[in-house]
VOKEKE-507565 format. One record per residue (C-alpha): x, y, z; residue number from 1; residue in three letters. Coordinates in Angstrom, 3 decimals, decimal comma. Example, Ala and Ser with C-alpha at 12.3 -4.5 7.8 and 13.67 -1.06 7.14 Angstrom:
# VOKEKE-507565
+----------+----------+----------+-----+-----+
!       c1 !       c2 !       c3 !   i !  aa !
+----------+----------+----------+-----+-----+
!   12,300 !   -4,500 !    7,800 !   1 ! ALA !
!   13,670 !   -1,060 !    7,140 !   2 ! SER !
+----------+----------+----------+-----+-----+
END
This chain:
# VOKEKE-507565
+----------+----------+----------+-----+-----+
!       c1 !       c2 !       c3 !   i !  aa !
+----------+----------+----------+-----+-----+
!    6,033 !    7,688 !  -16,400 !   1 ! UNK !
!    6,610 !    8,205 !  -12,771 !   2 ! UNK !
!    7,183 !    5,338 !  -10,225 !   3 ! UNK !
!    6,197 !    6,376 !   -6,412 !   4 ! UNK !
!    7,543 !    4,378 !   -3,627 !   5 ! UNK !
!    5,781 !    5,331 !   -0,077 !   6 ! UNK !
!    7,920 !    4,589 !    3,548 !   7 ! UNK !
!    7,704 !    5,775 !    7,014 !   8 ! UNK !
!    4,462 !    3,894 !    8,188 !   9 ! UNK !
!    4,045 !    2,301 !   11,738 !  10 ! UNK !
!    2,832 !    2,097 !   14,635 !  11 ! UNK !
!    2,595 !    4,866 !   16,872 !  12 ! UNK !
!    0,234 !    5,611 !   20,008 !  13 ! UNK !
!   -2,091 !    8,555 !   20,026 !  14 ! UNK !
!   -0,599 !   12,349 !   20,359 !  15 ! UNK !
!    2,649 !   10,871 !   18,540 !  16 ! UNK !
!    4,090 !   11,649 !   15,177 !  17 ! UNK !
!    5,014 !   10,422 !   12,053 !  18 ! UNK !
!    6,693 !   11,461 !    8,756 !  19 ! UNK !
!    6,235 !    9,632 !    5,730 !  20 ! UNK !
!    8,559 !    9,818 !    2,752 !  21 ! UNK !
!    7,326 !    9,444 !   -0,869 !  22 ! UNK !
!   10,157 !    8,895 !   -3,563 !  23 ! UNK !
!    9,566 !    9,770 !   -7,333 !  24 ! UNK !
!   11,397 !    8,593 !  -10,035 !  25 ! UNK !
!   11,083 !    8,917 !  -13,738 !  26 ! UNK !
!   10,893 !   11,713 !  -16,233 !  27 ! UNK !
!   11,370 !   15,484 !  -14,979 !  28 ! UNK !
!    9,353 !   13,936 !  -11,775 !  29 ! UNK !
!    9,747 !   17,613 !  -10,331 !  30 ! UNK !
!    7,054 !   19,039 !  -12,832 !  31 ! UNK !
!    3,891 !   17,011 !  -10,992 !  32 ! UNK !
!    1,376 !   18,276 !   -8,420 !  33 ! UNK !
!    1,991 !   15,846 !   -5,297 !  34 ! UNK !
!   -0,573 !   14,590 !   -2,973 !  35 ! UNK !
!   -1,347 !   11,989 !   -0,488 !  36 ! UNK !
!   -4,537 !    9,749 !    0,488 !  37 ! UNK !
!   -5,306 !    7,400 !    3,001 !  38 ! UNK !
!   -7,939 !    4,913 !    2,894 !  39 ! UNK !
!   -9,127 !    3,118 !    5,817 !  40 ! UNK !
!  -10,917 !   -0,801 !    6,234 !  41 ! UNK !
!  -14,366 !   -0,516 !    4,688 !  42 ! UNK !
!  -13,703 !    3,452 !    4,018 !  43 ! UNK !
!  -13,521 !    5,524 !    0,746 !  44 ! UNK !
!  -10,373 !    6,907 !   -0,056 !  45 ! UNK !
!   -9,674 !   10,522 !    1,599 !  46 ! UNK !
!   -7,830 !   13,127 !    0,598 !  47 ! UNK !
!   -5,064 !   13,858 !    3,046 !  48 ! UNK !
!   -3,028 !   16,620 !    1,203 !  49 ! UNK !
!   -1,026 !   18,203 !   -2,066 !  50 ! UNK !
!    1,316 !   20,119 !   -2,869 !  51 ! UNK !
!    2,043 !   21,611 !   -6,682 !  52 ! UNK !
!    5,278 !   21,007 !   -8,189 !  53 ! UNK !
!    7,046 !   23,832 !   -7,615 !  54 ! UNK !
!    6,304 !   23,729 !   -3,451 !  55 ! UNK !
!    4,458 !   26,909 !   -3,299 !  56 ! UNK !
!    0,975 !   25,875 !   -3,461 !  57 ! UNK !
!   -0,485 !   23,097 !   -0,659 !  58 ! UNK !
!   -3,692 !   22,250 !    0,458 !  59 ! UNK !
!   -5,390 !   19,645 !    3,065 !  60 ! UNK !
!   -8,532 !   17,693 !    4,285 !  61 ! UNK !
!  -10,460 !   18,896 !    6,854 !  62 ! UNK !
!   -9,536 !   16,079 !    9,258 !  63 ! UNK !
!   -5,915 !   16,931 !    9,604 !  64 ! UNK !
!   -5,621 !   20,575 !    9,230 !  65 ! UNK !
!   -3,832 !   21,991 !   11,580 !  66 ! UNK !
!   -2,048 !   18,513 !   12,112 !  67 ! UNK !
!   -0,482 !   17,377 !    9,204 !  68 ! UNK !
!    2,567 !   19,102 !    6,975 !  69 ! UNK !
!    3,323 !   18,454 !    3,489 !  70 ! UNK !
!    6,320 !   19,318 !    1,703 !  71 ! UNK !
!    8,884 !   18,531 !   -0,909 !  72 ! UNK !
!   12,529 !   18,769 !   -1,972 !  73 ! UNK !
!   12,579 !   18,666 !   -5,721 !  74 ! UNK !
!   16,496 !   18,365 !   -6,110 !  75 ! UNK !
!   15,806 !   14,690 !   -4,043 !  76 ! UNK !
!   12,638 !   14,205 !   -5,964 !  77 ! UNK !
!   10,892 !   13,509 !   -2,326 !  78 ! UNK !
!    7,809 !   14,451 !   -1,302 !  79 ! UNK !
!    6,758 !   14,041 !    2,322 !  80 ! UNK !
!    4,146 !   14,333 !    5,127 !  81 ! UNK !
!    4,592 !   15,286 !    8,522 !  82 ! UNK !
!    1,832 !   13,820 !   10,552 !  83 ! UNK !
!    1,557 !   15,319 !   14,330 !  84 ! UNK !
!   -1,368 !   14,893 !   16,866 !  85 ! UNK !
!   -2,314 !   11,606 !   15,558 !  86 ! UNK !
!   -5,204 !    9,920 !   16,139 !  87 ! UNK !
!   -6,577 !    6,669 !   16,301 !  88 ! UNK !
!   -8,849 !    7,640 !   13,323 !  89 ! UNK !
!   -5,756 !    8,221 !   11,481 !  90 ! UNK !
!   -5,038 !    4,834 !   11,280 !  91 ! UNK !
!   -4,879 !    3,981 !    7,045 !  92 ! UNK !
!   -3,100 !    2,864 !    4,379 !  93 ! UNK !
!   -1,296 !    6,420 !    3,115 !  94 ! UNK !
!   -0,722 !    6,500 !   -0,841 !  95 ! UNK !
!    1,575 !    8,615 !   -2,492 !  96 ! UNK !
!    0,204 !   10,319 !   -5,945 !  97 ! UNK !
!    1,166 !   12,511 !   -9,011 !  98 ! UNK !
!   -0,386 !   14,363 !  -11,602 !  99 ! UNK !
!    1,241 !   16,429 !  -14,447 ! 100 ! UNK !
!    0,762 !   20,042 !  -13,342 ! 101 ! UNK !
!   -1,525 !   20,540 !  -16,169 ! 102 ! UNK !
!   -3,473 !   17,343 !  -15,327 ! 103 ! UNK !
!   -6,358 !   17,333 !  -13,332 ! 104 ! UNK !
!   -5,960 !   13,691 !  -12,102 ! 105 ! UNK !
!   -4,049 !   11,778 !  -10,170 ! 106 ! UNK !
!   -2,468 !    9,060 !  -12,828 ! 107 ! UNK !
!    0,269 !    7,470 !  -10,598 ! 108 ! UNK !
!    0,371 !    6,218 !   -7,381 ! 109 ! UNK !
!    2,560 !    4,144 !   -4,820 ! 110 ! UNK !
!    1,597 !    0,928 !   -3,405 ! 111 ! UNK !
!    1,007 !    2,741 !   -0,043 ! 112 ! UNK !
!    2,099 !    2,302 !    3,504 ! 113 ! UNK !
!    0,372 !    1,156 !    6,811 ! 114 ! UNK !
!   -0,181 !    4,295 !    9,571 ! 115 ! UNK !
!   -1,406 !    2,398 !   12,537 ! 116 ! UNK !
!   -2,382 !    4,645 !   15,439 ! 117 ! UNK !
!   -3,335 !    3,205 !   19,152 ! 118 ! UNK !
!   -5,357 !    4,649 !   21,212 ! 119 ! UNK !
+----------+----------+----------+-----+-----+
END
């Protein structure tokens, strides 16, 4: 089991940046593949990013490559996403998720935090 708790949401105006923080806790939490989604009022949820569980793998959604950083620290079982250039259509809720490495689904996730971006 692996318990996910999201923070760094807010408020910010367009062009600004956030980071968000994702901590992990539970068993040998450093051996799962990382990611993060958004999903926006009346929207499916996106992809945003992941990273695998040893750092040196990451990949992103089209709408925030080029924007958007993710990375970890395993020895503080954090995982987080640096979010620069924001936009307005940014604006989500931002879930934290793991898989096993040798899992091809996500089976835990956070109970997400709000990314509010004004234009």
């Amino acid at each position: 089991q692996v318990q996910l708790v999201e923070s760094g949401g807010g408020l910010v105006q367009a062009g600004g940046s956030l980071r968000l923080s994702c901590a992990a806790s539970g068993s040998t939490s450093s051996t799962y593949d990382m990611g993060w989604f958004r999903q926006a009022p009346g929207k499916a949820r996106e992809f945003v990013a992941g990273i695998s569980w040893s750092g040196g793998s990451t990949s992103y959604g089209d709408a925030v490559k080029g924007r958007f950083t993710i990375s970890r620290d395993n020895a503080k079982n954090t995982v987080y996403l640096q979010m620069n250039s924001l936009r307005p259509e940014d604006t989500a809720v931002y879930y934290c998720a793991a898989r096993h490495r040798v899992s091809s689904t996500y089976g835990y996730w956070g109970q997400g935090t709000q990314v509010t971006v004004s234009s």
